[in-house]
N, C-alpha and C positions, 0 to 999 in steps of 0.2 A: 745484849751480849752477843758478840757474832759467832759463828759455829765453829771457828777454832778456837777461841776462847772458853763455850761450853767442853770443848775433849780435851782443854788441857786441864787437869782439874787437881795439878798441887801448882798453888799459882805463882810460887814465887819462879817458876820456870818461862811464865809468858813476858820475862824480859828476855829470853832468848830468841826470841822471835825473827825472824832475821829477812832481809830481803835475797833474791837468787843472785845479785849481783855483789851482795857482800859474803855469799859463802866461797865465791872465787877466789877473792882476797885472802883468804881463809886458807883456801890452798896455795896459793901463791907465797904466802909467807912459811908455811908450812914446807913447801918443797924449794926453799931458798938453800942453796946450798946439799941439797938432796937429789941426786938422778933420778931417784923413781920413789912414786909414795906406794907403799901397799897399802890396797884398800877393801873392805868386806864389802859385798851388799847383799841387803834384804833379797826377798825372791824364789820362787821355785817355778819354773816353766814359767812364761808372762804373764803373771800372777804375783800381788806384792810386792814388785820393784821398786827401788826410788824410779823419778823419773825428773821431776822437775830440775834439781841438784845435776845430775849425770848429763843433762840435755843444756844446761847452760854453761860447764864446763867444755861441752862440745861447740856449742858456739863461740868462746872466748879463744876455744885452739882452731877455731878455721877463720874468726875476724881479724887474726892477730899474727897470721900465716906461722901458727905453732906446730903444723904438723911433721909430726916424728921429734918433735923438741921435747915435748911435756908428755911425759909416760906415763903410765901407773900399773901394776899388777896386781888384777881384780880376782878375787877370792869367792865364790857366789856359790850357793850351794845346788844351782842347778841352771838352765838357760833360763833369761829375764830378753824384754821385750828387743826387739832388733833396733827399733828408734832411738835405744841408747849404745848398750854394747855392739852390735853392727854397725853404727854409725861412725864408736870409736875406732873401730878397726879401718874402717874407711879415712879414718883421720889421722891413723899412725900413731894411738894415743894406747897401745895396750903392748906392754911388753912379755908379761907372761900373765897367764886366762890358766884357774883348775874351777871343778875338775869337771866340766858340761856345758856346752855349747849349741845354740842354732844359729842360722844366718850364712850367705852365701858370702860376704865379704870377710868374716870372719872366717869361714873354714878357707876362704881362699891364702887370706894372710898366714893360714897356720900351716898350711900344705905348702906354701912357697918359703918358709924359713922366717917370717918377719915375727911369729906371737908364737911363744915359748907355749905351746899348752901340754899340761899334763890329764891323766885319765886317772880316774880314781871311784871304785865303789864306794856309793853315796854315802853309805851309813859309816864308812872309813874315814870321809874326809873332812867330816864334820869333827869326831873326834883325833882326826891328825891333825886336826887347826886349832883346836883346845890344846893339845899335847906343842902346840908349836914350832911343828916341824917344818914347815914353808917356808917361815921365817926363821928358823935357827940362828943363823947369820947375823941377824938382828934385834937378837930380843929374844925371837916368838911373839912376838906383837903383831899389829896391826897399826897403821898411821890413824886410819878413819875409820869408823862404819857409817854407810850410810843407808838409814833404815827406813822403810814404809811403814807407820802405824796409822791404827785409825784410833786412839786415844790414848792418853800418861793418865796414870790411875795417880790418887792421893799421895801414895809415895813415891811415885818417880816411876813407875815400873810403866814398859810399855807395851801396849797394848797392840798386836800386829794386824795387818790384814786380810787377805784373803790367801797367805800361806806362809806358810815356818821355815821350810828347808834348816839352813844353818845359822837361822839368826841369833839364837842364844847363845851359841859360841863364838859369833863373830862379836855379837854387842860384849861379851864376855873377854875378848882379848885385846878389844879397839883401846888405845888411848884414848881416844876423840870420837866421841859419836854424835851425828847428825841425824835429825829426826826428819821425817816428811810425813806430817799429818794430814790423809787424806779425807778430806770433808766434802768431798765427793761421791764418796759412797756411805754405809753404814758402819758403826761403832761394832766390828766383828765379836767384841765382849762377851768370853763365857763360850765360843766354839773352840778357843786353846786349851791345850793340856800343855803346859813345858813342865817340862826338867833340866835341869841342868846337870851337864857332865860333870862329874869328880876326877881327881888323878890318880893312877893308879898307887899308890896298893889299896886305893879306898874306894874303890868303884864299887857301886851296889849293884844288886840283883833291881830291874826293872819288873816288878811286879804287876805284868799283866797277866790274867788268868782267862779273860774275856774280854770282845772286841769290846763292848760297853767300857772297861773299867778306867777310872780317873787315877792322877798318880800326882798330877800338878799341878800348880797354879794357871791360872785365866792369863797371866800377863807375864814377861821376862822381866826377871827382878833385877833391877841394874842401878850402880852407883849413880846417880843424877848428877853428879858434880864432874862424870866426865861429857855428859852432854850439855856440847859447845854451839849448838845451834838449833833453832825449830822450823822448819819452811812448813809452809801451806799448797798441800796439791790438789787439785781438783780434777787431775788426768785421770780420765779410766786406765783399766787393764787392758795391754793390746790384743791380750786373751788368746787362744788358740782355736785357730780357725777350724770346724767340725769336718771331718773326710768320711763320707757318705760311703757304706757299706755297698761293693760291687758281687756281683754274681760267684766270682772269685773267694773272695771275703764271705760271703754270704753260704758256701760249700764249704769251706776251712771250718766255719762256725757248726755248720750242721752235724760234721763230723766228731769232735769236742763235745757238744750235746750228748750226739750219744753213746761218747765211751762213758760221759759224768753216768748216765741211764745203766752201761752194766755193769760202773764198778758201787751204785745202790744195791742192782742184783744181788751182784759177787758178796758185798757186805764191805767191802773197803771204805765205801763212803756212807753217811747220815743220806737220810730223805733230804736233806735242806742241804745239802754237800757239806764245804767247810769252807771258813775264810778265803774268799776268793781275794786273787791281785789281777790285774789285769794293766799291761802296758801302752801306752798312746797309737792309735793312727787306725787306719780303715778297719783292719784284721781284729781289732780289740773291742771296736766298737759294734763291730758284725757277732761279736761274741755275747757282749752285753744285750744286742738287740735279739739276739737267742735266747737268752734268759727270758727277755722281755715277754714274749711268747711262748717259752716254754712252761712247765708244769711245774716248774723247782719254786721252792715258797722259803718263807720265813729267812730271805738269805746275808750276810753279812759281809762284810766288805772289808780288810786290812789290806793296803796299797798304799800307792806313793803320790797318782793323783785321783780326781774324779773329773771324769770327761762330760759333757751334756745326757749321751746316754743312760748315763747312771743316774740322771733326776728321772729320766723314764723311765728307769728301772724304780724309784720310789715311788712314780706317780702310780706305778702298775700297784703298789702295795704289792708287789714281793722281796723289797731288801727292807728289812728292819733295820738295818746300821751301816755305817761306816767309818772307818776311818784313813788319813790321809793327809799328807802334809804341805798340798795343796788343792785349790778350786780349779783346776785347770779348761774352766770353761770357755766357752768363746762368748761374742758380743751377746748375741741371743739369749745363750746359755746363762750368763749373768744377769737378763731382764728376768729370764724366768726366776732366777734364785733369788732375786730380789723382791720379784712380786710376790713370792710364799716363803721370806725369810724366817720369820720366825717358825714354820710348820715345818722347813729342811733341816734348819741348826740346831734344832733339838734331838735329830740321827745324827748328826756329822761330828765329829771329833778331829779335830787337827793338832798334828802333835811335830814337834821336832824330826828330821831326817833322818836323824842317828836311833829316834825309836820307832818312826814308821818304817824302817827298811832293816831294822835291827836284828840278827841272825837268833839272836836269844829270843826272840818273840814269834816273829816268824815259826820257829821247829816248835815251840810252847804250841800255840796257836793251831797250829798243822796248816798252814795258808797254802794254798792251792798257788802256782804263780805260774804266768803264762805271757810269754811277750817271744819279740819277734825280731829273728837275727836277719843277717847280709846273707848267709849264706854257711850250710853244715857239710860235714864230710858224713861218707860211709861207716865210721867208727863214732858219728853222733860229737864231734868236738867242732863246735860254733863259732863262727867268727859277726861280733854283732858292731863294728868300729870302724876298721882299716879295709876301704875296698881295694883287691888284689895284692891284699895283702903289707900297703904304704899309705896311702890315700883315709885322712881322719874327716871322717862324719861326722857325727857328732858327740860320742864318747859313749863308755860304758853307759852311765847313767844306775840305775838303780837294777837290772834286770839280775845283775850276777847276785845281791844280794837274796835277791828272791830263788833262783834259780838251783844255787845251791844248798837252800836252807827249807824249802818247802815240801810239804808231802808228796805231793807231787810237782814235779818240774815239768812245761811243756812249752815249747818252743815251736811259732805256727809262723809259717811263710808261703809263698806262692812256689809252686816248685820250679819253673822259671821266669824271664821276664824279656821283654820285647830288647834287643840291642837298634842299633842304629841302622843296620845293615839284615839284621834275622831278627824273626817275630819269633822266633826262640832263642837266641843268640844267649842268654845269660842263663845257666842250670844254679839254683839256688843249692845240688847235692852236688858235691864233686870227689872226687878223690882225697884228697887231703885239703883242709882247709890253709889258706898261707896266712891267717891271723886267727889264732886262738885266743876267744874273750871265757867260752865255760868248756870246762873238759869235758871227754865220756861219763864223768866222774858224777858230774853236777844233772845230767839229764836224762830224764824216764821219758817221755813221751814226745815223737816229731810229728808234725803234723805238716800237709800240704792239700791243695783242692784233691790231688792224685788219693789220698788216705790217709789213716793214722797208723804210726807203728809204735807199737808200746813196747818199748825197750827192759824193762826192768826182766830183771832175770838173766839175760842174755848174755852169752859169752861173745865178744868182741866180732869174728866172723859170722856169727847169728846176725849180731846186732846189723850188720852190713846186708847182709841178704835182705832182710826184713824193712832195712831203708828203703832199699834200691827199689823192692819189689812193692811199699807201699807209697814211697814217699818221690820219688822219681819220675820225671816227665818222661813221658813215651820218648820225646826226642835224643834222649839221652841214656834211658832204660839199659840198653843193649851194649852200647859201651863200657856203663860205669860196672855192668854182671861181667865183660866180659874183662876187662880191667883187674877185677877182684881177684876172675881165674887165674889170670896170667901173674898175679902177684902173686897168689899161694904158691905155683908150682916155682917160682924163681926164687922164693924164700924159704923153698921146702916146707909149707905150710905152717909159720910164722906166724906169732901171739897176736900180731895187725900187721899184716903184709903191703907193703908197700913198694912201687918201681921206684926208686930215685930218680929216676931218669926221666917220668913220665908225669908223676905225680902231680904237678905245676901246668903241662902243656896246655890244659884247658884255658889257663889263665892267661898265660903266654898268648894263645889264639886268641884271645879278646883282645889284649892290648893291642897287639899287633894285627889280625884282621878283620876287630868286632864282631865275632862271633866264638863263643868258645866252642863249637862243633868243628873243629879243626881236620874231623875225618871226610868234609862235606868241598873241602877246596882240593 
């Protein structure tokens, strides 16, 4: 018996079996008469993607000179590997993309008008895709989903792999579901928790009370009779490449340690803290490697993914748990997890998007949450999305749900960064921010290599001094104090004082002469 046939294991489904050139067909007959299919797929950060299915529909629109003929608007509940989704963008195969994104061809498509994307807090759009709202127009459907598992259980139900994001709601609204059983890697069996959403007025209370607790099933329970095809993948995950903690990052991090140090003093927090989240990239992972070293023991983890650091954070035997609704390791990271699979999966709980980033759980929980914007103003309102205020990155992502739903909120970045023309040209604080992603509203604690300012308490002009003065590059120090002045007095000392006139120039000097130090030309 060959090893897709051991994970398929209710059999009357291995006549679906199908080859990658006949799930084309599949589409093709499908969008006969249809301008664009909408499609789900599996995935959360390049982790759990389809890929086989997505990569051969990419070749049939570039052997066939289809590009910008054959569309489709893809539904994912978070970025998946650039070999599929950046490829399509490069092939003119994506009309509208919600609600998270990576890849340079892709954000170029969406900044130049060609790929409709929308932004959407993670744990929102999962239950806006259940609720149907994407699709309104058309149902509230889905044409397809196309899924990564690594096994179909006795009743049809299936078994995902090394992440969840939205797949339960997408396999839950697809007409048409395509499988991609990955026998490439291991039977992830027994590290899921799903639930499935309900529609309102019947929505339940998600009963977590601890990061430990179960609530669902191992596998998404799904009609089998809408799954119209099976492929076999053997691709790995393209995984996320690890970004190595700099001196920068490694001072951000220092500082974080030791306000966790006196809010144990003060009594705010446990010896062991509480539910930490922690967001992707150098600054998050210089946090973890804090921990790694630090003195904090017994500690647990509710978040969205788990980066490499966080297996060295188990291997230290100081995180008892986690959860997360993705692996978001990289190549490496994935040899490790595979060589002490069974010793990792018995901490790790992977659970659906809409309850790993879920606001009801989160404030339950008291989850600590800490990730890292574009850039804040003096009144602490973030912008983590649109540089200058037009220009889309990569989207919200999960950070707002954490951000304003956690006991503490903290937001760490570099306080400026290198422009093309000044090795300080970019202040990460400025006067007003020109894209708001979390209010004053949503945020207690900023942090930069400059210091930490703990905002909580503070009335709006506090709040500003106390950026400026902690969180502020020398190079810019003096400005943005003496900016504040000039606001009060021209506002007669106003609830947040602001120049109209002024407030933007920083930004304006960067576009226009790479450097936002504009008082320097």
């Amino acid at each position: 018996m060959s090893e897709l046939e051991k994970r398929i294991r209710k059999k009357s489904l291995l006549s679906k079996v199908m080859k990658p050139e006949d799930i084309v067909k599949l589409f093709a007959e499908a969008g006969a008469g249809k301008k664009v299919l909408n499609l789900g797929w599996s995935g959360f950060t390049p982790v759990g993607y389809p890929k086989v299915v997505p990569i051969a529909l990419a070749d049939y629109v570039e052997q066939n000179g289809l590009q910008g003929k054959w569309k489709f608007n893809l539904f994912i509940g978070a970025s998946v590997g650039v070999e599929t989704e950046d490829r399509w963008a490069t092939l003119d195969m994506i009309d509208r993309r919600w609600p998270y994104q990576t890849g340079k061809n892709i954000q170029k498509s969406i900044n130049s008008g060609k790929i409709r994307f929308g932004d959407k807090h993670l744990s929102m759009f999962a239950q806006d895709l259940k609720y149907g709202f994407y699709t309104k127009d058309e149902g509230g459907k889905l044409d397809f989903a196309l899924i990564e598992a690594s096994a179909i259980t006795e009743d049809g139900g299936i078994v995902l792999a090394g992440s969840i994001g939205a797949a339960p709601e997408i396999i839950d609204v697809a007409d048409k579901i395509i499988v991609e059983i990955n026998t490439g890697v291991p039977s992830f069996e027994g590290i899921h928790d799903i639930v499935s959403t309900d529609l309102p007025p019947n929505r339940k209370p998600y009963l977590i009370t601890k990061v430990t607790d179960r609530i669902g099933t191992t596998y998404v329970p799904v009609d089998d009779k809408k799954i119209v095809a099976i492929i076999e993948s053997k691709m790995p995950d393209n995984g996320r490449a690890l970004t190595e903690p700099d001196d920068l990052s490694n001072t951000i991090a220092g500082h974080i340690m030791e306000f966790f140090k006196h809010e144990i003093k003060m009594g705010r927090l446990p010896e062991n803290l509480l539910p930490l989240q922690s967001g992707v990239g150098n600054i998050a992972n210089a946090v973890v490697g804090g921990l790694v070293n630090g003195d904090f023991k017994n500690l647990l983890v509710f978040t969205e993914v788990l980066q490499d650091t966080m297996l060295d954070l188990f291997d230290s035997g100081k995180l008892d748990f986690a959860n997360a609704t993705s692996l978001s390791l990289s190549a490496k990271g994935f040899e490790r997890f595979f060589a002490k699979f069974d010793e990792y999966t018995k901490k790790i709980i992977l659970r659906p998007q809409q309850i790993s980033n879920n606001p009801e759980c989160i404030r339950r929980l008291g989850v600590i949450g800490m990730n890292t914007p574009v850039e804040f103003d003096i009144y602490a309102h973030a912008n983590s999305t649109c540089v200058g205020g037009t220009r889309m990155i990569n989207g919200l992502g999960g950070s707002g749900d954490f951000e304003r739903n956690a006991y503490i909120s903290i937001m760490h970045t570099p306080s400026c960064r290198p422009s093309k023309t000044d090795e300080f040209g970019i202040s990460a604080v400025v006067p007003k921010a020109p894209h708001v992603d979390h209010t004053e509203h949503d945020i207690d604690v900023l942090v930069t290599e400059q210091g930490l300012a703990d905002l909580r308490g503070m009335a709006p002009k506090e709040r500003a001094r106390e950026i400026i003065k902690k969180c502020a590059h020398p190079a810019y120090k003096d400005y943005l104090m003496d900016y504040l002045e000039r606001a009060e007095k021209a506002t007669g000392y106003a609830h947040e004082p602001q120049l109209l006139d002024e407030c933007y120039k920083m930004h304006l000097s960067l576009a226009e002469n790479g450097t936002m130090r504009f008082w320097n030309k």
